[in-house]
TIDRENKOL-717659 format. One record per residue (C-alpha): x, y, z; residue number from 1; residue in one letter; chain. Coordinates in nm, 3 decimals. Example, Ala and Ser with C-alpha at 12.3 -4.5 7.8 and 13.67 -1.06 7.14 Angstrom:
BEGIN
        u        v        w  mivex  zagu  gumi
    1.230   -0.450    0.780      1     A     A
    1.367   -0.106    0.714      2     S     A
//
This chain:
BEGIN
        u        v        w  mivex  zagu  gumi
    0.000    0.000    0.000      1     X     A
    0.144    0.347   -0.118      2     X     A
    0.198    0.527    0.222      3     X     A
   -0.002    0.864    0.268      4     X     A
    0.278    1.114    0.154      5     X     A
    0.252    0.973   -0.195      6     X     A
   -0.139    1.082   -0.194      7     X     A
   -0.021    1.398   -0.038      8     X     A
    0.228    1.463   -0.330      9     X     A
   -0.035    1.328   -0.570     10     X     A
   -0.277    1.637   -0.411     11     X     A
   -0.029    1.930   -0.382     12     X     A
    0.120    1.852   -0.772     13     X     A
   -0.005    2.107   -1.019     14     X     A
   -0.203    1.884   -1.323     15     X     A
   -0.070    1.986   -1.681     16     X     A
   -0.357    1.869   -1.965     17     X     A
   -0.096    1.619   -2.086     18     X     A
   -0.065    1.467   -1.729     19     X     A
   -0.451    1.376   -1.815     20     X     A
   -0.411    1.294   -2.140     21     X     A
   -0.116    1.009   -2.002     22     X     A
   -0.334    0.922   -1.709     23     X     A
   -0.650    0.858   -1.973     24     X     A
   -0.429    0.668   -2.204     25     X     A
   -0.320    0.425   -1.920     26     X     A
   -0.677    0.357   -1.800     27     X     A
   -0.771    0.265   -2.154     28     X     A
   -0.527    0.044   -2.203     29     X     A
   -0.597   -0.145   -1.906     30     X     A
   -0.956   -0.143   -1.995     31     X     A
   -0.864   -0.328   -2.365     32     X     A
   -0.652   -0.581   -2.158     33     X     A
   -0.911   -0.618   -1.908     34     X     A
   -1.172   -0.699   -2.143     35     X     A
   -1.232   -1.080   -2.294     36     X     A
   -1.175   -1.187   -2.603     37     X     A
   -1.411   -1.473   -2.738     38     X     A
   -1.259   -1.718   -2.919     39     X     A
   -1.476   -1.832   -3.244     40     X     A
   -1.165   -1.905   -3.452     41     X     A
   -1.163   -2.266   -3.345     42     X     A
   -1.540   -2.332   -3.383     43     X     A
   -1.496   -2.239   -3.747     44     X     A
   -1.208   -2.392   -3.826     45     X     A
   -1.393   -2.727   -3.727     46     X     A
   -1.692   -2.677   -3.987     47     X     A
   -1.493   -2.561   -4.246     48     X     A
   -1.264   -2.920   -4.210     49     X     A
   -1.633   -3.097   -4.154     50     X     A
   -1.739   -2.961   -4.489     51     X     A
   -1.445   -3.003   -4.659     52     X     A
   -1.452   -3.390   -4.579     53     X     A
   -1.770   -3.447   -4.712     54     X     A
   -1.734   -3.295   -4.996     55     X     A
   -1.413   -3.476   -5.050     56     X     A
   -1.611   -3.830   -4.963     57     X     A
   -1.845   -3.732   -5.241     58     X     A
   -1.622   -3.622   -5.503     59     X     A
   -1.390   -3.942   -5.480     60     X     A
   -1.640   -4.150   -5.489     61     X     A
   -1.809   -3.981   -5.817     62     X     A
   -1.455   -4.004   -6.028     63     X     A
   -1.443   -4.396   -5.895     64     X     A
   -1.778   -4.454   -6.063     65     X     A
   -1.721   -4.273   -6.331     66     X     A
   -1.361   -4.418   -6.391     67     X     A
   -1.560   -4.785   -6.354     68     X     A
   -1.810   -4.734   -6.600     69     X     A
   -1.551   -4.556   -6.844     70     X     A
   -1.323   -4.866   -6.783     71     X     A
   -1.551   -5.072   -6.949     72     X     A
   -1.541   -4.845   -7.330     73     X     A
   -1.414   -5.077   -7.572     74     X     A
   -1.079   -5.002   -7.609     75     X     A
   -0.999   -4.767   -7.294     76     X     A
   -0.858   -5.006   -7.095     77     X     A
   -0.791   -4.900   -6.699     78     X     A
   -0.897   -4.585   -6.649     79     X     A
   -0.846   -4.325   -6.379     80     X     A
   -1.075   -3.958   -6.330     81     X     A
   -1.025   -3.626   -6.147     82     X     A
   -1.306   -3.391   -6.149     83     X     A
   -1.255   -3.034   -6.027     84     X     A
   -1.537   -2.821   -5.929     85     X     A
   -1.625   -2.416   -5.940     86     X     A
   -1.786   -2.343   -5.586     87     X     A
   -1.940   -2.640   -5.319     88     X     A
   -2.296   -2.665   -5.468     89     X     A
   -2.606   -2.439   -5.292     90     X     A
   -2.832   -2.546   -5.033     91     X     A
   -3.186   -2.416   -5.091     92     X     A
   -3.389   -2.319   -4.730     93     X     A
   -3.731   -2.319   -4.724     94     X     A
   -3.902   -1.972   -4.625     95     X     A
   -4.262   -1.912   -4.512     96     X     A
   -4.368   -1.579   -4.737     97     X     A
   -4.702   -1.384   -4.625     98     X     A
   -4.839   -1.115   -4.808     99     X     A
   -5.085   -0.843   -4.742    100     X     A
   -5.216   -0.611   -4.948    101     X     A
   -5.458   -0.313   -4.796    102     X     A
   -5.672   -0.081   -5.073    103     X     A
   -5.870    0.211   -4.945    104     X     A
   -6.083    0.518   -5.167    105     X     A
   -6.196    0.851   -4.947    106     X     A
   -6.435    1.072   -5.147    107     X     A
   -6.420    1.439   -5.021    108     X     A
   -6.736    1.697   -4.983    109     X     A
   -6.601    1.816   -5.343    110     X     A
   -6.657    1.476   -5.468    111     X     A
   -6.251    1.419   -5.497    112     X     A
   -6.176    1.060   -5.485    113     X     A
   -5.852    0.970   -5.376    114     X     A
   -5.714    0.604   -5.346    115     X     A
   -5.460    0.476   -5.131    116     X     A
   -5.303    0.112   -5.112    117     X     A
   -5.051   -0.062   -4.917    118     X     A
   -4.916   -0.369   -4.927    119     X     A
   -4.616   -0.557   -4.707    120     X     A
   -4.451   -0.906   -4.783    121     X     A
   -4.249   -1.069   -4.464    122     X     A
   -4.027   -1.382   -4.531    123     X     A
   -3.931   -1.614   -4.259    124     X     A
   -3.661   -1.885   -4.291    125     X     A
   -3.898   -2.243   -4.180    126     X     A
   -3.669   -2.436   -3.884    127     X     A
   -3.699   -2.800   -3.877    128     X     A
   -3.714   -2.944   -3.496    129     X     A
   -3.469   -2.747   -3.329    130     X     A
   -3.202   -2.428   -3.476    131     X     A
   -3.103   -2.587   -3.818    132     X     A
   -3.329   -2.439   -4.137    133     X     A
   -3.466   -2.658   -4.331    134     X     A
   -3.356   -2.703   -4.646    135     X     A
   -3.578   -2.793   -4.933    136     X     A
   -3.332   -2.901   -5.205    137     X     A
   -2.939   -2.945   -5.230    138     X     A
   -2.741   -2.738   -5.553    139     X     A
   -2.459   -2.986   -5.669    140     X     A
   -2.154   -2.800   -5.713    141     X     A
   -2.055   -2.666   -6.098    142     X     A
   -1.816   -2.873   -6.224    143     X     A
   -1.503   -2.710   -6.351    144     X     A
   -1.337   -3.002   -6.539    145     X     A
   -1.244   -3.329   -6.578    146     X     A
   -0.966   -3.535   -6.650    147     X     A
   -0.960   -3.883   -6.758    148     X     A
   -0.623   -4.050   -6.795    149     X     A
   -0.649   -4.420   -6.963    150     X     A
   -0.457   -4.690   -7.125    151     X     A
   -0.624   -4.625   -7.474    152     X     A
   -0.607   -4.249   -7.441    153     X     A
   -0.387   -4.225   -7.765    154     X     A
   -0.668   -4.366   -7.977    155     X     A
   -0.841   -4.085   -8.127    156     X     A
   -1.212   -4.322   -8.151    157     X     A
   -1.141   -4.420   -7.769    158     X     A
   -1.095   -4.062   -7.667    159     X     A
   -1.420   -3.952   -7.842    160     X     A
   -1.608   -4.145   -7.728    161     X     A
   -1.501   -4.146   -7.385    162     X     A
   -1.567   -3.737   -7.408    163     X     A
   -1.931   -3.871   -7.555    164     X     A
   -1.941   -4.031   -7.209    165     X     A
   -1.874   -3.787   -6.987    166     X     A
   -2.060   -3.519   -7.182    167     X     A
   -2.357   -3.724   -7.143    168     X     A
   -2.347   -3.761   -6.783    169     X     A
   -2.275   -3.377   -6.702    170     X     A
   -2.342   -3.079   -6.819    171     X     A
   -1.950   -2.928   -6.903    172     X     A
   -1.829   -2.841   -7.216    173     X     A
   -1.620   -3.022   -7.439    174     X     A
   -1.280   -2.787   -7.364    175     X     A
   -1.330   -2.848   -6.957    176     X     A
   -1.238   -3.225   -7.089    177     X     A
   -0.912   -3.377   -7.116    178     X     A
   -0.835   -3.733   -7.217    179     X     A
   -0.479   -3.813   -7.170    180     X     A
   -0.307   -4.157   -7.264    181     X     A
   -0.172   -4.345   -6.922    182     X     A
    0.182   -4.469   -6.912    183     X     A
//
């Protein structure tokens, strides 16, 4: 405990307005290290990895079927597939929409009509059992391309029509395809 002379000298000493200034700095900066900091970094980190799996899961087990079925072109021998995509697909949520619509006409003693009409629309997400939305249909991701690498990939029949193939299962264009011979 400071002894009573210090409080004495704090008294007696003539403030300057920088003396304040100092003395308001100081309590600000112990207020900033006083204060909590909350620590969401983590929780994030966690759902992006949890998304990021899944999606994963998904996507390798797409290019296995795919490389399967393309396996079995005459003439392509084994075949291998990578598929790259744009964004991670869209989930749709459901939303309750009301709308109201209010229509009024005042006539005046000069036989003015005037008309008035309102109208208000309110959307609300719809929560199934609990905090999570509900969501009424999943978005698959946009494919960005996809690469096939197989034993007959120097054939030029075997390459078109595995590109046949794929262009009849998804909706890419013919230059997001490359067919590449395997060693």
């Amino acid at each position: 405990m400071p002894d009573k002379d210090f409080f004495e000298k704090l008294r007696k000493k003539k403030w300057k307005k920088g003396d304040f200034i100092v003395l308001a700095l100081i309590g600000v900066l112990l207020l900033v290290i006083a204060l909590p900091v909350k620590k969401e970094e983590k929780q994030a980190e966690t759902t992006v990895t949890v998304s990021e799996s899944g999606e994963t899961a998904a996507t390798r087990d797409l290019e296995k079927r795919l490389g399967q079925i393309l396996s079995k072109v005459s003439g392509a021998g084994k075949v291998e597939v990578m598929i790259t995509y744009k964004d991670t697909g869209t989930y749709v949520v459901e939303k309750d929409q009301t709308y109201s619509k209010d229509s009024s006409t005042e006539t005046d003693l000069q036989g003015n009509v005037t008309g008035r009409e309102q109208s208000q629309r309110q959307t609300e997400t719809v929560y199934d059992s609990g905090k999570d939305p509900f969501i009424s249909r999943q978005l698959e991701p946009e494919i960005e391309g996809i690469l096939i690498v197989a034993e007959g990939g120097e054939d030029a029949v075997v390459r078109q029509n595995l590109s046949d193939a794929v262009l009849a299962l998804f909706d890419v264009e013919l230059h997001r395809i490359k067919i590449v011979k395997m060693n």
